[in-house]
Backbone as CSV, one residue per row, in Angstrom:
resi,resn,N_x,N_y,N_z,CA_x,CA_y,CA_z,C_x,C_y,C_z
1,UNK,269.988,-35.342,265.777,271.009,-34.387,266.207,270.824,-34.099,267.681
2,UNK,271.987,-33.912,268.591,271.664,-33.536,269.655,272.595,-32.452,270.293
3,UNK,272.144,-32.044,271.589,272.075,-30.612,271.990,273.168,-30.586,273.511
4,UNK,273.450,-29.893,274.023,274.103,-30.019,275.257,273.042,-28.823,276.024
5,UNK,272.428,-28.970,277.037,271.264,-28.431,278.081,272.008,-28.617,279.473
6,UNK,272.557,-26.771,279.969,273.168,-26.907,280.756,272.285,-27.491,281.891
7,UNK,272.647,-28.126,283.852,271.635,-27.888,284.675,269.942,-28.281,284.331
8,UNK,269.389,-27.749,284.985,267.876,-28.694,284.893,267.037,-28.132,283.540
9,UNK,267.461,-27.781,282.786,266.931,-27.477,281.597,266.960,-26.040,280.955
10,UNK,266.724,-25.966,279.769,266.466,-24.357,279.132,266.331,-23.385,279.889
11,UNK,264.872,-23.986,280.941,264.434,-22.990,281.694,265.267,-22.492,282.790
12,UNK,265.634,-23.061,283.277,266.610,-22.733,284.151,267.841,-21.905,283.881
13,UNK,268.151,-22.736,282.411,269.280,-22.108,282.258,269.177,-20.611,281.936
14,UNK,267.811,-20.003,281.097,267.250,-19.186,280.818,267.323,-17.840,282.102
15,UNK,266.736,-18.412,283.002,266.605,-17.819,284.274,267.979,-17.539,284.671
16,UNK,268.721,-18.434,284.812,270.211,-17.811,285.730,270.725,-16.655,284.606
17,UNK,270.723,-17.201,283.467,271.070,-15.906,282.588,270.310,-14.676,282.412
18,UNK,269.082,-14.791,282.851,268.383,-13.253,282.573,269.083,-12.233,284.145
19,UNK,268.955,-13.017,285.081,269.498,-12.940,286.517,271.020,-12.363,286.214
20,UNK,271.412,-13.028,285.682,273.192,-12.331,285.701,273.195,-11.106,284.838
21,UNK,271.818,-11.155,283.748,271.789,-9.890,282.908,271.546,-8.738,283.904
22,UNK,270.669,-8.764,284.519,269.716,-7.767,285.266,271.002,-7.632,286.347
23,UNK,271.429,-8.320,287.555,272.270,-8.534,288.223,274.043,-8.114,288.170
24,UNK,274.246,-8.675,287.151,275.819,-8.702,287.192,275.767,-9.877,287.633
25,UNK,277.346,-10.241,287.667,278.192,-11.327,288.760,279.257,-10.268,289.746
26,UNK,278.295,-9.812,290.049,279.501,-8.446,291.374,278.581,-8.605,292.248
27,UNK,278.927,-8.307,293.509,278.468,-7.454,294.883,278.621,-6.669,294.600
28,UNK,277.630,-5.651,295.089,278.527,-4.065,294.662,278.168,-3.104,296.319
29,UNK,278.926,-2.077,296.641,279.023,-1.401,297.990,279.178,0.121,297.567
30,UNK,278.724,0.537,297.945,278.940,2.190,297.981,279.701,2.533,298.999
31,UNK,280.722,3.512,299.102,281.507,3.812,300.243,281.622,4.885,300.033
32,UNK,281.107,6.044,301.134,281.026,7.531,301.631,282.117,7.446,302.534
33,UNK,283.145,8.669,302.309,284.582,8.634,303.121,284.560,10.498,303.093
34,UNK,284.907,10.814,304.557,285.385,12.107,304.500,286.761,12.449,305.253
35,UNK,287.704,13.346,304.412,289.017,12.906,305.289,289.296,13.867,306.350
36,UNK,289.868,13.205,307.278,290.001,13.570,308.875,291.221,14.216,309.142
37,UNK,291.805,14.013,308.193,293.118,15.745,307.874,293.612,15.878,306.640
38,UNK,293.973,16.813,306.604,294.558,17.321,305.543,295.025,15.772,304.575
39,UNK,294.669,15.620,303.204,295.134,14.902,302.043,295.531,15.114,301.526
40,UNK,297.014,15.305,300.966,297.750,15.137,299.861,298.362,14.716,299.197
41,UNK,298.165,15.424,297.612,298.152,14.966,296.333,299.700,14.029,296.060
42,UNK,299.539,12.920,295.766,301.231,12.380,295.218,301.419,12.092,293.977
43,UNK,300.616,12.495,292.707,300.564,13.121,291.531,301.657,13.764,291.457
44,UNK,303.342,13.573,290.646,304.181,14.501,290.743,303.931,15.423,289.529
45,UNK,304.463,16.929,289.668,303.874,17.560,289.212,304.981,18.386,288.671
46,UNK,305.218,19.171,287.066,306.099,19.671,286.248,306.835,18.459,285.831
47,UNK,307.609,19.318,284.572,308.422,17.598,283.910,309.400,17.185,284.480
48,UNK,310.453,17.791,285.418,311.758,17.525,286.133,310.829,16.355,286.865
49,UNK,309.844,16.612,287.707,309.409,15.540,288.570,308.667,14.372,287.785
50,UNK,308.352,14.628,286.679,307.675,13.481,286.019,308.713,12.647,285.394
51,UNK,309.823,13.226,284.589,310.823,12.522,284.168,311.683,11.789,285.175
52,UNK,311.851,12.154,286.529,312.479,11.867,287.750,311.719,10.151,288.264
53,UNK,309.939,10.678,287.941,309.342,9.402,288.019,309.839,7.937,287.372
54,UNK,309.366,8.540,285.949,309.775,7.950,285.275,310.812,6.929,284.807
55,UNK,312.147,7.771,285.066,313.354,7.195,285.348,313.339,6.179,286.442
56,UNK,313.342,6.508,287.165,313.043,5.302,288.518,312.230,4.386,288.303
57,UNK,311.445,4.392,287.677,310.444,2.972,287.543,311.072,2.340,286.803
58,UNK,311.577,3.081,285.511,312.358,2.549,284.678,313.476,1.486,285.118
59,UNK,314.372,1.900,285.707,315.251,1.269,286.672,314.886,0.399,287.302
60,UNK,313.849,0.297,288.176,313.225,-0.445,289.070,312.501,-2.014,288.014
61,UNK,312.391,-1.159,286.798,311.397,-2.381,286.015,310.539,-2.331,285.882
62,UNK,309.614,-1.625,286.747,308.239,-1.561,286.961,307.582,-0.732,285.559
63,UNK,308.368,0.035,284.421,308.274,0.998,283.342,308.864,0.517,282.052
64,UNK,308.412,0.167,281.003,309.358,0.237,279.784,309.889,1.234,279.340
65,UNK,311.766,1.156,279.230,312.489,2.244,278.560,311.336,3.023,277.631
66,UNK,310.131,2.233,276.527,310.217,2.689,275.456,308.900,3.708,275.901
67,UNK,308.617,3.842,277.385,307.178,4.732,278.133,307.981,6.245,277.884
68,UNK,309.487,5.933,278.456,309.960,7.230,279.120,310.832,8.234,277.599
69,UNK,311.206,7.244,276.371,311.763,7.561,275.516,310.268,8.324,274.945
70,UNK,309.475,7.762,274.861,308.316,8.327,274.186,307.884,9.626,274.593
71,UNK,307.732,9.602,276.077,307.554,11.040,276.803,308.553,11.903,276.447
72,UNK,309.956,11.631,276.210,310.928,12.710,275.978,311.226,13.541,274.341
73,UNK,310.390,12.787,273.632,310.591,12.933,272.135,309.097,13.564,272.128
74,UNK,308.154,13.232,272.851,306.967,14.377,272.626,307.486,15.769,273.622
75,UNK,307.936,16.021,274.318,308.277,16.721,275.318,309.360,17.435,273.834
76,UNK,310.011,17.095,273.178,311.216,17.452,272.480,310.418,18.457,270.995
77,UNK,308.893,17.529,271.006,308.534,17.871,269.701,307.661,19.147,270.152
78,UNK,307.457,19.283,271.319,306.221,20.920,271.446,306.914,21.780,271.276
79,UNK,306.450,23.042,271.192,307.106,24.424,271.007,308.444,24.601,272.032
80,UNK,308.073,24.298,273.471,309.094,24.693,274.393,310.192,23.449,273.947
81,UNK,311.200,23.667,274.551,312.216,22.653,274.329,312.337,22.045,275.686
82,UNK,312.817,20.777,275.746,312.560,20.418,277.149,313.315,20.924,278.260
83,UNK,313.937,21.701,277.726,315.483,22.586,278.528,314.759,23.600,279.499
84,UNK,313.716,24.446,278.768,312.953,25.800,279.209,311.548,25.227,279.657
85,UNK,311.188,23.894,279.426,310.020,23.594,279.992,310.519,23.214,281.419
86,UNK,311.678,22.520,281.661,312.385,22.092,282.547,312.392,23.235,284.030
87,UNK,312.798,24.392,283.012,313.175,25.403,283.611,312.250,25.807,284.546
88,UNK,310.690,26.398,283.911,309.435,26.563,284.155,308.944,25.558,284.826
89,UNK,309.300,24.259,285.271,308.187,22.928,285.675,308.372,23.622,287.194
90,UNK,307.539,22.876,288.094,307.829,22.955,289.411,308.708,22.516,290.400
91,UNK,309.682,23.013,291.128,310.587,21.634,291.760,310.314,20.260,292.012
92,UNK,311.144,19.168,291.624,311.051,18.474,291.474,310.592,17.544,292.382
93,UNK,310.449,17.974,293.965,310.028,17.482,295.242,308.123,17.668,294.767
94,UNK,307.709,18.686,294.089,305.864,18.610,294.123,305.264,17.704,293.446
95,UNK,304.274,17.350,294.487,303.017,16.344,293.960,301.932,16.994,294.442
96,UNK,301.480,16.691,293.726,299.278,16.983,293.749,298.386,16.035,293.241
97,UNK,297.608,16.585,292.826,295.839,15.919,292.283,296.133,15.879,290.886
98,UNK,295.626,15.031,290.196,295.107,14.764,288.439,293.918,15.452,288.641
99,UNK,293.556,16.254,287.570,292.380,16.583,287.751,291.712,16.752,286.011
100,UNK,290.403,16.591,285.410,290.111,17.163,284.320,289.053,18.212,284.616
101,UNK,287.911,18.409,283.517,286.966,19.216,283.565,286.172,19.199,284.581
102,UNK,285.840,17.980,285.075,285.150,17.519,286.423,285.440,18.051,287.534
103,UNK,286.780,18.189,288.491,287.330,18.575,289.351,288.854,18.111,289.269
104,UNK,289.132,17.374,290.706,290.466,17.106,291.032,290.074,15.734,291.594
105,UNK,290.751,14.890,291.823,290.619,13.055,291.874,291.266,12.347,292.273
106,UNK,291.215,11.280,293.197,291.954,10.398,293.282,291.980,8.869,291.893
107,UNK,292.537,8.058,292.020,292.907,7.193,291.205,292.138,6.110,292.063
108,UNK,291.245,5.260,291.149,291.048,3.590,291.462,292.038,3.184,292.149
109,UNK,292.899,2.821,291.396,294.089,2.094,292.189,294.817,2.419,293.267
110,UNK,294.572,3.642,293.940,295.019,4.205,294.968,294.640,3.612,296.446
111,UNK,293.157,3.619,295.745,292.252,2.699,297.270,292.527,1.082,296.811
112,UNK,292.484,0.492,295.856,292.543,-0.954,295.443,294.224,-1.496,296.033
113,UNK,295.073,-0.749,295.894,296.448,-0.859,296.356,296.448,-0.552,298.014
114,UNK,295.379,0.606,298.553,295.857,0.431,300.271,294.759,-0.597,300.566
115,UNK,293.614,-1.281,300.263,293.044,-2.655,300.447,294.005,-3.635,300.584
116,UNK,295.022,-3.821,299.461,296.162,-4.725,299.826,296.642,-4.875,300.283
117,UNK,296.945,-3.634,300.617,298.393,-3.116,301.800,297.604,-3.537,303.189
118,UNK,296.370,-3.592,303.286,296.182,-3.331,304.835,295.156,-5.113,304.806
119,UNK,294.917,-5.481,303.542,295.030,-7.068,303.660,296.090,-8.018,303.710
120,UNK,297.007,-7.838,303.487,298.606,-8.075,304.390,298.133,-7.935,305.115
121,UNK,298.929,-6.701,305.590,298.809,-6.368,307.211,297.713,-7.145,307.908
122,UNK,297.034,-7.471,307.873,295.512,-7.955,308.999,295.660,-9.845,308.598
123,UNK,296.970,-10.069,307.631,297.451,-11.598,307.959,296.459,-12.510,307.105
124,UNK,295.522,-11.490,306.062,294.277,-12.123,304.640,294.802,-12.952,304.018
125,UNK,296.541,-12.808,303.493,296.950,-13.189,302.488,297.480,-14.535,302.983
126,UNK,297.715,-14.882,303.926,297.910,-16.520,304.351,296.889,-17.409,303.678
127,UNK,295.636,-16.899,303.560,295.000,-17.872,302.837,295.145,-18.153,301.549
128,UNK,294.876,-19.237,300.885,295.597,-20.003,299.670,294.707,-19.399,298.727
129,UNK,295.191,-18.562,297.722,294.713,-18.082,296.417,293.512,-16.489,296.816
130,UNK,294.312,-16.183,298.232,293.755,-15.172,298.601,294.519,-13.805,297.664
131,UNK,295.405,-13.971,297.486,295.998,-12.332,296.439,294.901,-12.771,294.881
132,UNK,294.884,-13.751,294.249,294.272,-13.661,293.023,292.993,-13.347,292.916
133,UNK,292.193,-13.675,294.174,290.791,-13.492,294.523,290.893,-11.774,294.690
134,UNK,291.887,-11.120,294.981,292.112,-9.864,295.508,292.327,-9.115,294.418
135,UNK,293.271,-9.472,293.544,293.813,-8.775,292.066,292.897,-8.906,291.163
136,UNK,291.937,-9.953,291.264,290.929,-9.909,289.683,289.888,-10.440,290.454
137,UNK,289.444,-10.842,291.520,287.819,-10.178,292.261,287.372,-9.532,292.822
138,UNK,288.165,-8.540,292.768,287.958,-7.446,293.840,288.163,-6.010,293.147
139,UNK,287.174,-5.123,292.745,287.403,-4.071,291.699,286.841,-2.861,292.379
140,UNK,287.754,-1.372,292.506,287.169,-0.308,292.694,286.887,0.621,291.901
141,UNK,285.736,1.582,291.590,285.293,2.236,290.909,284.694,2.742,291.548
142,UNK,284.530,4.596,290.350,284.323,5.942,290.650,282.535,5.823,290.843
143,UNK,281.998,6.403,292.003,280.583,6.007,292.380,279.928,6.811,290.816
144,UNK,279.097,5.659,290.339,278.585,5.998,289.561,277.132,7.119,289.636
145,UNK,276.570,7.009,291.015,275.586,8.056,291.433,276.039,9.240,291.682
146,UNK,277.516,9.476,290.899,277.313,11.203,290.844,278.121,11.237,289.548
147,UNK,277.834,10.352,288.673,278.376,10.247,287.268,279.988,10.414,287.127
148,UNK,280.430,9.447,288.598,281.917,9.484,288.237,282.594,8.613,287.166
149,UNK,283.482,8.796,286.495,284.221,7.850,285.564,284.803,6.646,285.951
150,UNK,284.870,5.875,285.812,284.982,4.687,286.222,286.404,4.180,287.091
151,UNK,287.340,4.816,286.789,288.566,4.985,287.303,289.082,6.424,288.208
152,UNK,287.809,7.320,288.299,288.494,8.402,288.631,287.401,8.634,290.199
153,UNK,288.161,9.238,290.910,287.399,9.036,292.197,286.820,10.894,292.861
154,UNK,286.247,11.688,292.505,286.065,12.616,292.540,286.120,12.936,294.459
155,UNK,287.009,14.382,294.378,286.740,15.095,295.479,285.369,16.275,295.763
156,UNK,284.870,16.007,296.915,284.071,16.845,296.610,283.470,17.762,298.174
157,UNK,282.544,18.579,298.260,282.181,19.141,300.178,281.004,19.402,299.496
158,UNK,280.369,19.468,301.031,279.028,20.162,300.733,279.114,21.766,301.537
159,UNK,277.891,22.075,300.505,278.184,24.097,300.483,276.539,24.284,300.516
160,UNK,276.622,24.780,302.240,275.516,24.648,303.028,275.135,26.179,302.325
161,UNK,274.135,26.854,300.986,273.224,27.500,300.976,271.922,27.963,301.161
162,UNK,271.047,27.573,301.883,269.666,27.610,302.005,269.468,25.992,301.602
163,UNK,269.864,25.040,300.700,269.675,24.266,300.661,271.398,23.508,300.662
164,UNK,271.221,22.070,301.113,273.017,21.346,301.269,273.222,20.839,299.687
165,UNK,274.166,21.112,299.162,274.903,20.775,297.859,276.031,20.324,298.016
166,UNK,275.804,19.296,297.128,277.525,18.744,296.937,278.188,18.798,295.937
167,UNK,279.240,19.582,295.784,280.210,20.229,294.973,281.398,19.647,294.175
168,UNK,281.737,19.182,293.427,283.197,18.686,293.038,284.332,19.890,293.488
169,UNK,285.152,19.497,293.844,286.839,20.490,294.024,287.308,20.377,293.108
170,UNK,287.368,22.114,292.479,287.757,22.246,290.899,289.539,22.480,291.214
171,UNK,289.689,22.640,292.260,291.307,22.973,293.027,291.654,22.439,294.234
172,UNK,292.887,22.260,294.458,293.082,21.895,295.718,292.987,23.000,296.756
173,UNK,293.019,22.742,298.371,293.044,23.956,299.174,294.271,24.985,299.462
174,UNK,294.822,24.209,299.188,296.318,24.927,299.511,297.541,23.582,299.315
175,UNK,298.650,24.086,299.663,299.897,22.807,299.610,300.152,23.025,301.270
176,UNK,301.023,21.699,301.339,301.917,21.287,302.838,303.253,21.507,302.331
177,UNK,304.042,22.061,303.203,305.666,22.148,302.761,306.359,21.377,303.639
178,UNK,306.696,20.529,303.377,307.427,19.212,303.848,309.601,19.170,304.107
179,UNK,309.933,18.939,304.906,311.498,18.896,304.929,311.486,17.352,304.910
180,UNK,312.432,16.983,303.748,313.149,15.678,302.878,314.532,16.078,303.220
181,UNK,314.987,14.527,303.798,316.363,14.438,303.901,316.810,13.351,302.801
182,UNK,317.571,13.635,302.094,318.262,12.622,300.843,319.216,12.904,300.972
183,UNK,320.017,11.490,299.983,321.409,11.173,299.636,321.673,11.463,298.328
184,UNK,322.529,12.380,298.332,322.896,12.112,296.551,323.844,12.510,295.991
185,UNK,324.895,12.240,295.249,325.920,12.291,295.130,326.838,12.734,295.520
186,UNK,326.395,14.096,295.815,327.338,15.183,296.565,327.078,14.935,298.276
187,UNK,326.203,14.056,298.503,326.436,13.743,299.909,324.554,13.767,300.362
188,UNK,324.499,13.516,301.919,323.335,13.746,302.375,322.642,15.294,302.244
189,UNK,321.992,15.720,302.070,321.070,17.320,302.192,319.583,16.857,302.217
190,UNK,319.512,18.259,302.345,317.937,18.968,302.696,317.126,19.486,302.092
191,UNK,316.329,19.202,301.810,314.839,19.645,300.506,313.455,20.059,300.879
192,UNK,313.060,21.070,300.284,311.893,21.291,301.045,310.914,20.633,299.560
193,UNK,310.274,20.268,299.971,308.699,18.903,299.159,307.901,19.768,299.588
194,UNK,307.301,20.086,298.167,305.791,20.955,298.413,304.977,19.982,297.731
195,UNK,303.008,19.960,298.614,302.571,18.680,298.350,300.788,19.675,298.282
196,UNK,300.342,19.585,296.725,299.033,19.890,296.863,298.094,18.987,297.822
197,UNK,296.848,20.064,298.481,296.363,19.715,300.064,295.232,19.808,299.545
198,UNK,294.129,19.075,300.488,293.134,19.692,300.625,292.432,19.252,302.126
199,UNK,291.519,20.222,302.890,291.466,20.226,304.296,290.487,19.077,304.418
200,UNK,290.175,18.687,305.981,289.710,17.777,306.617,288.179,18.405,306.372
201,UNK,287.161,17.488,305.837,285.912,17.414,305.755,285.645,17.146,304.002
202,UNK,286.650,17.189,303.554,286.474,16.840,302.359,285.779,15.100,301.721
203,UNK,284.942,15.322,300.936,284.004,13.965,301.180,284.707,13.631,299.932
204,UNK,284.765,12.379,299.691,284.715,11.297,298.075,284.207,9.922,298.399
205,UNK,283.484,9.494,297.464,282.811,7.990,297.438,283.108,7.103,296.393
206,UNK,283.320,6.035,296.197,283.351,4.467,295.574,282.736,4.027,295.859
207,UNK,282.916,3.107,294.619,282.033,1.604,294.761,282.910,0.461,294.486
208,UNK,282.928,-0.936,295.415,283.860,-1.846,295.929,282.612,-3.020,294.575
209,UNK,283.237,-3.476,294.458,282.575,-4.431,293.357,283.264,-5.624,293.543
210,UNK,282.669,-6.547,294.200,283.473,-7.932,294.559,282.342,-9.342,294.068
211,UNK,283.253,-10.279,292.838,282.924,-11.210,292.316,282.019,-12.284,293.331
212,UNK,281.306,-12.545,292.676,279.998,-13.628,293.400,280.711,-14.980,293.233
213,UNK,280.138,-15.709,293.681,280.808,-17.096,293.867,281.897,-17.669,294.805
214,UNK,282.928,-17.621,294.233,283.798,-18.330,295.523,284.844,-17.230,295.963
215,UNK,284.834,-15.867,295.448,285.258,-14.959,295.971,284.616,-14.597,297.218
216,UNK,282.921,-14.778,297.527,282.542,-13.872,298.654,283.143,-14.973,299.617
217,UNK,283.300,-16.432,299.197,284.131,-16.967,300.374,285.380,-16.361,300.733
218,UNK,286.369,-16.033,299.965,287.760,-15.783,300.547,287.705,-14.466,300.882
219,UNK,286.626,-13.570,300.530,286.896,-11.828,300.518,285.430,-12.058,301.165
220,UNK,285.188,-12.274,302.304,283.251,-11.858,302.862,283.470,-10.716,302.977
221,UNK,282.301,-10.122,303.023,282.164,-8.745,303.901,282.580,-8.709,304.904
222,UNK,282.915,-9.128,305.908,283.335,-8.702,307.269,284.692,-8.700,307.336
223,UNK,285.600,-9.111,306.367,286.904,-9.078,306.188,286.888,-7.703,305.301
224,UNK,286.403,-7.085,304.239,286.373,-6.127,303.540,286.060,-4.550,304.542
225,UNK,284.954,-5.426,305.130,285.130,-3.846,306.141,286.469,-4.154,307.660
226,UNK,287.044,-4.945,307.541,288.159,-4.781,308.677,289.201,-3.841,308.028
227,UNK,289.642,-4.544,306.521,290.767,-3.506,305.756,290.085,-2.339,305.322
228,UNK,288.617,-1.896,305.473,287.836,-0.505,305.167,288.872,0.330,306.901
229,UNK,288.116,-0.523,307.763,288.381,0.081,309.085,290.117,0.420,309.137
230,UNK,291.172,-0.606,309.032,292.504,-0.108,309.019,292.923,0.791,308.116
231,UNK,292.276,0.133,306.789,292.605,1.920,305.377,292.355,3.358,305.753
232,UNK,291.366,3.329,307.058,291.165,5.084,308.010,292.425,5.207,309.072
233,UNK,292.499,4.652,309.290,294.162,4.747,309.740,295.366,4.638,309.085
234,UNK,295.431,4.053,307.695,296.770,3.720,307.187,296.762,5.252,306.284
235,UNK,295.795,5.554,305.848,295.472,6.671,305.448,295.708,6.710,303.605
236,UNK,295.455,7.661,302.639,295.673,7.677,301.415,296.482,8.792,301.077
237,UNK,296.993,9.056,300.191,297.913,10.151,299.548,299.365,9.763,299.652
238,UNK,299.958,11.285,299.746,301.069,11.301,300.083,301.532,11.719,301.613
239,UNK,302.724,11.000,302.189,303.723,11.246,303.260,302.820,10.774,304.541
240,UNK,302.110,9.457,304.297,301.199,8.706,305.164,302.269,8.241,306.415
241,UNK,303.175,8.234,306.338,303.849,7.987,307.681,303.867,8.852,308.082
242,UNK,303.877,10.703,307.526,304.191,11.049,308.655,302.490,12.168,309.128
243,UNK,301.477,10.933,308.849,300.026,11.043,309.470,299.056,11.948,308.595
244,UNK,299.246,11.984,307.781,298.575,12.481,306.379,297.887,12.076,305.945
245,UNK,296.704,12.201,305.396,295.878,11.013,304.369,295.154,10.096,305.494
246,UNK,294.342,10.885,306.674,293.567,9.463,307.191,292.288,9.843,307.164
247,UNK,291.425,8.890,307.348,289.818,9.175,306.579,289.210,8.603,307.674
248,UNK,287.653,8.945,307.033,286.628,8.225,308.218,285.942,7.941,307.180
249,UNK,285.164,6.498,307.404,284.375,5.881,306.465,283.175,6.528,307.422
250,UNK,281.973,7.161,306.117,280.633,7.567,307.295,279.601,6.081,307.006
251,UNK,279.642,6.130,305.540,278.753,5.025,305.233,279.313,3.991,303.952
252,UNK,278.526,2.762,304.540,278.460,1.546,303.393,277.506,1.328,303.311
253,UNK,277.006,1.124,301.652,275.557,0.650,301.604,275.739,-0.417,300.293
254,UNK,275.232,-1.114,300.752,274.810,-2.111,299.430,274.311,-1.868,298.264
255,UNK,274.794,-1.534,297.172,273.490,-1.649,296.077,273.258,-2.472,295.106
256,UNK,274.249,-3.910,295.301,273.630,-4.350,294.135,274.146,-5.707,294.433
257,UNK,273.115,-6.785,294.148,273.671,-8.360,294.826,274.150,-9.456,293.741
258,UNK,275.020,-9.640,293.408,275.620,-10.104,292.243,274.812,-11.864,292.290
259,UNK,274.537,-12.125,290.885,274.230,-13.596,290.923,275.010,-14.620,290.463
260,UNK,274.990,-15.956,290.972,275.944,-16.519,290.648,275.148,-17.622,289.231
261,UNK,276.978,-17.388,288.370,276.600,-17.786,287.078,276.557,-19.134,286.844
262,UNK,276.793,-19.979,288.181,276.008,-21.571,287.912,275.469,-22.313,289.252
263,UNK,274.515,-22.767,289.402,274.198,-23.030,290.672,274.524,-24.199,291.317
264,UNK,275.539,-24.908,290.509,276.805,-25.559,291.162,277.311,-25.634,292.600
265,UNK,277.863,-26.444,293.311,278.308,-25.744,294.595,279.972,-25.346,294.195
266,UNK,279.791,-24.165,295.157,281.009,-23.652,294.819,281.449,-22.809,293.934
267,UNK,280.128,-22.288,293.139,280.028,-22.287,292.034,281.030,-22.104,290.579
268,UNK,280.777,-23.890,290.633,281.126,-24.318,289.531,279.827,-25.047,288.501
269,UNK,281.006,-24.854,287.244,279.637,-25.568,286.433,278.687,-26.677,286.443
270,UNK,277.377,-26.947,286.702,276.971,-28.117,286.733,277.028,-29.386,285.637
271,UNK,277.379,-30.617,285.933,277.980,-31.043,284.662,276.810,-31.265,283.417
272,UNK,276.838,-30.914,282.118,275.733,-31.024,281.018,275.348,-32.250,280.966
273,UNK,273.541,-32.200,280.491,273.250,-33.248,280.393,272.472,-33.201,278.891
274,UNK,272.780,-34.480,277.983,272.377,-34.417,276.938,271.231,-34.640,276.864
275,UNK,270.319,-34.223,275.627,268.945,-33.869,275.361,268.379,-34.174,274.068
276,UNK,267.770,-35.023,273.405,267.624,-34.470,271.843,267.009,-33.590,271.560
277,UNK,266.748,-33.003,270.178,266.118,-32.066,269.865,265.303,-32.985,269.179
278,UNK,263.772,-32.175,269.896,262.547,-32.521,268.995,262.533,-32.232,267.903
């Protein structure tokens, strides 16, 4: 009977696998960011503005009818009716923070989406099979050294008592009141957009987790911190054009060096070589 023995034998093969156990197949980066003005929340907020969401994606495609039918038949089934919850929600112009027991948060995908945006921009995506290397090797997550959730990106300051502590933000600081010009049926008008805030010095950290192998070719580090460097200017949140949402990266640190799962070049598989069994 015989066996398939990946590469130079058991042992080896043994080894790259204890290595990817201990290891991963990620790079991994820590990123300390504190923002340099005011951030706010684009979380829309009451049901007029969530159903408003909703609808539009819907339209757009980006939503299945059967997301927004579902929301309206639970919305139909609570005590309030959606008429008087309607009533009670907040105008339909406010956005803010998600927040649970923890504090208040940004979203993974918030920073994973302005990486994109500002890898465009910096002319990344000309290279061939550079978006797929980007969409599924390239992953952000909530820094796990302050027991964030994996998708959720905690806000937080430090609260200089006799000793420095760092705090989660159980609230935002205040809102920005914003003037919106729209079109809508009855013609062009004027809206005032209220937008949960929170002030400049406010710290939050991630971790950038980028696939080993032929990803660190198309995504190196020195391309990752160029779209780090433009994402402090393009800024995060809401109403980023009009200079909202820009950050300062203080630190990147390495913590963890991903191994690659065949020592192939390129890494690809090395081709098997057959073996009998003693």
């Amino acid at each position: 009977m015989k066996s398939m023995v990946v590469g130079g034998g058991p042992a080896e093969f043994q080894a790259v696998l204890a290595s990817m156990i201990e290891n991963g197949v990620f790079d991994k980066w820590r990123v300390v960011c504190e923002t340099h003005n005011r951030l706010l929340g684009g979380w829309p907020k009451g049901v007029d503005a969530t159903l408003a969401m909703l609808a539009a994606r819907v339209k757009s495609g980006v939503v299945d009818p059967a997301v927004l039918k579902a929301f309206k038949e639970r919305l139909a089934g609570e005590e309030k009716t959606l008429e008087k919850a309607s009533e009670e929600a907040v105008e339909a112009g406010a956005t803010g923070f998600q927040s649970d027991e923890h504090g208040i948060y940004l979203r993974a995908i918030q920073l994973k989406a302005g990486l994109r945006e500002v890898g465009i921009t910096l002319g990344f995506c000309s290279s061939y099979g550079w978006r797929d290397k980007l969409n599924h090797g390239l992953t952000i997550r909530g820094d796990s050294s302050r027991g964030g959730v994996f998708d959720r990106i905690y806000l937080y300051r430090r609260e200089p008592d006799g000793e420095e502590r760092l705090t989660n933000l159980k609230e935002p600081d205040g809102e920005e009141r914003l003037v919106a010009h729209v079109v809508t049926r009855q013609g062009p008008r004027s809206t005032i957009k209220f937008h949960e805030a929170v002030e400049p010095g406010t710290l939050f950290s991630f971790e950038v987790w980028r696939a080993a192998g032929p990803c660190a070719k198309d995504l190196p580090f020195k391309d990752l911190c160029m779209m780090l460097e433009l994402l402090q200017e393009n800024g995060l949140g809401c109403s980023r054009s009009q200079q909202f949402g820009k950050i300062k990266i203080l630190t990147i640190e390495q913590i963890a060096e991903g191994a690659l799962p065949f020592s192939g070049a390129g890494g690809k598989p090395p081709k098997a070589k057959k073996a009998a069994d003693k």
